[in-house]
C-alpha positions in Angstrom: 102.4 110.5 120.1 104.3 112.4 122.3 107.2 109.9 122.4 107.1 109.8 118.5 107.6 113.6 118.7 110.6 113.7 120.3 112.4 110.7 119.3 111.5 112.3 115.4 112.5 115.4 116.9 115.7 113.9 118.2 116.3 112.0 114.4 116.2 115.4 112.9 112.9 115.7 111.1 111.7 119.1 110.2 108.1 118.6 109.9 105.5 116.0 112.1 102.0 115.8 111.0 99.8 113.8 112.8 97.6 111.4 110.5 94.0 111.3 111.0 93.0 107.9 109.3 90.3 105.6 109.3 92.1 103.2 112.3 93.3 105.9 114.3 92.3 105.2 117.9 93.6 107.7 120.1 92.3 111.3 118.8 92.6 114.3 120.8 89.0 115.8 121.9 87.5 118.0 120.0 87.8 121.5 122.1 91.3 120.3 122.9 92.9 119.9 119.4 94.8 123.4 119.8 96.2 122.7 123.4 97.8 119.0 122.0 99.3 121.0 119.3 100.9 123.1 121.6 101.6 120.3 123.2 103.2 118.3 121.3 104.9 121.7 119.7 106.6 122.7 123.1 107.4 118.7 123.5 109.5 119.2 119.6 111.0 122.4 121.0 112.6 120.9 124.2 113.8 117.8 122.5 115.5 120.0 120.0 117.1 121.7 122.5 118.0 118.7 124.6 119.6 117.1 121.4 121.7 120.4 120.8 119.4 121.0 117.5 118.9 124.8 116.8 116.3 124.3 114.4 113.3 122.6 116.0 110.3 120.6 113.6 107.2 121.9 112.8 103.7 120.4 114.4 101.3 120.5 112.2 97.3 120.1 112.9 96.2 116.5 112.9 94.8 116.0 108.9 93.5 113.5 106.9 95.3 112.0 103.7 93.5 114.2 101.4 94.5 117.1 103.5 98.5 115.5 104.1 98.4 115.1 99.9 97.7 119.2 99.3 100.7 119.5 102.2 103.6 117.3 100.9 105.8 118.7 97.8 105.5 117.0 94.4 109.2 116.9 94.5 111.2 114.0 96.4 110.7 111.0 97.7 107.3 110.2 99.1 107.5 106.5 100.9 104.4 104.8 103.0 105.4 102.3 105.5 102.9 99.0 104.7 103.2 96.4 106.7 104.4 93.3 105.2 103.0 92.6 101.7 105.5 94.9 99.7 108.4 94.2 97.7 111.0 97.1 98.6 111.9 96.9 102.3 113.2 100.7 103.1 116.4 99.8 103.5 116.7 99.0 100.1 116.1 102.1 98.4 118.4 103.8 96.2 119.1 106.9 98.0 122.4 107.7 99.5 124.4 110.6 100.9 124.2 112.5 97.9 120.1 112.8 98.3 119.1 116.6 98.5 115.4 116.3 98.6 112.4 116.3 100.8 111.7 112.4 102.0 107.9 112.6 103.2 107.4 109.1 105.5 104.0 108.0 106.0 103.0 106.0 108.6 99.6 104.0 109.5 97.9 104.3 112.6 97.3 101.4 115.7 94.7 99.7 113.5 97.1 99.6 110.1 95.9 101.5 106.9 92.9 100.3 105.2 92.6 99.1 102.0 91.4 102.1 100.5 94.4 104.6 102.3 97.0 102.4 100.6 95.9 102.9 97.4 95.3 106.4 97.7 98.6 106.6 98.9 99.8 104.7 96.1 97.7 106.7 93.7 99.2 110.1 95.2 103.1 108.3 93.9 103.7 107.2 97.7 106.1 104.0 97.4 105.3 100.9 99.4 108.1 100.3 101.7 107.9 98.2 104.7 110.6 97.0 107.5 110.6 93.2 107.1 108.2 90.8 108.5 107.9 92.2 112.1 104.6 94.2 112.6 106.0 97.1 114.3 103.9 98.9 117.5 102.9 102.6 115.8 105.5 104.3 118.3 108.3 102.2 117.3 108.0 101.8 112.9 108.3 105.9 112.5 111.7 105.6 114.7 113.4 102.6 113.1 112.2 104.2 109.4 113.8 107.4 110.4 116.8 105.4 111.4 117.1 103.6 108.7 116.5 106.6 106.6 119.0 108.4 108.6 122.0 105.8 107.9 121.1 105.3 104.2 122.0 109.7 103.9 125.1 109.4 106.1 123.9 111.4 108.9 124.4 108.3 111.1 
């Protein structure tokens, strides 16, 4: 996670909130959930800086979906990254330099999203998306989706 951070950092995100799902296999201890935040908070900060970024993202708390779905905006574009088994690969959708909205990019854990997390991502007007046929280590899909999502705007 704390490689995610700052590579996301790095990409430009504004907000990181870790997922707690059903797979997740690494969770942070239970009397040490506020010293990772601050971690991974301080590890945003100084990638930020490192990267010449003045603004720095946001950490959130590690929640669950129904938690991340009273979080997101209604507004934008809401994308979950499955793995194989969708039509649209990210790549493909229609959004351009011109986009001015929020892009919320959900990604599944180690273990991959169960069943029942992809529909109630799908039920909470999340798009299936995925990045081909490769199954993608957790660290590495949230950096080539934010790269991809990065060239499709312009910014790279």
């Amino acid at each position: 996670m704390n490689w995610v951070i700052q590579k996301a950092t790095e990409l430009g995100v504004t907000t990181i909130i870790p997922l707690l799902t059903s797979r997740v296999i690494a969770r942070p201890p239970a009397g040490r959930v506020r010293t990772v935040r601050e971690r991974w908070q301080r590890i945003a900060v100084d990638a930020a800086q490192q990267s010449e970024q003045w603004e720095f993202p946001r950490v959130t708390q590690a929640m669950d979906l129904p938690e991340l779905f009273q979080h997101v905006p209604h507004a934008g574009l809401h994308c979950a990254l499955f793995e194989r088994g969708t039509e649209q690969g990210l790549g493909s959708l229609s959004i351009d330099h011109t986009f001015q909205g929020t892009i919320v990019l959900a990604v599944g854990p180690e273990g991959g999203w169960t069943p029942e997390e992809m529909q109630e991502l799908l039920d909470q007007r999340f798009q299936s998306v995925s990045l081909g046929e490769s199954i993608l280590r957790s660290e590495t899909a949230p950096l080539v989706a934010l790269s991809i999502l990065q060239h499709r705007l312009g910014h790279i």
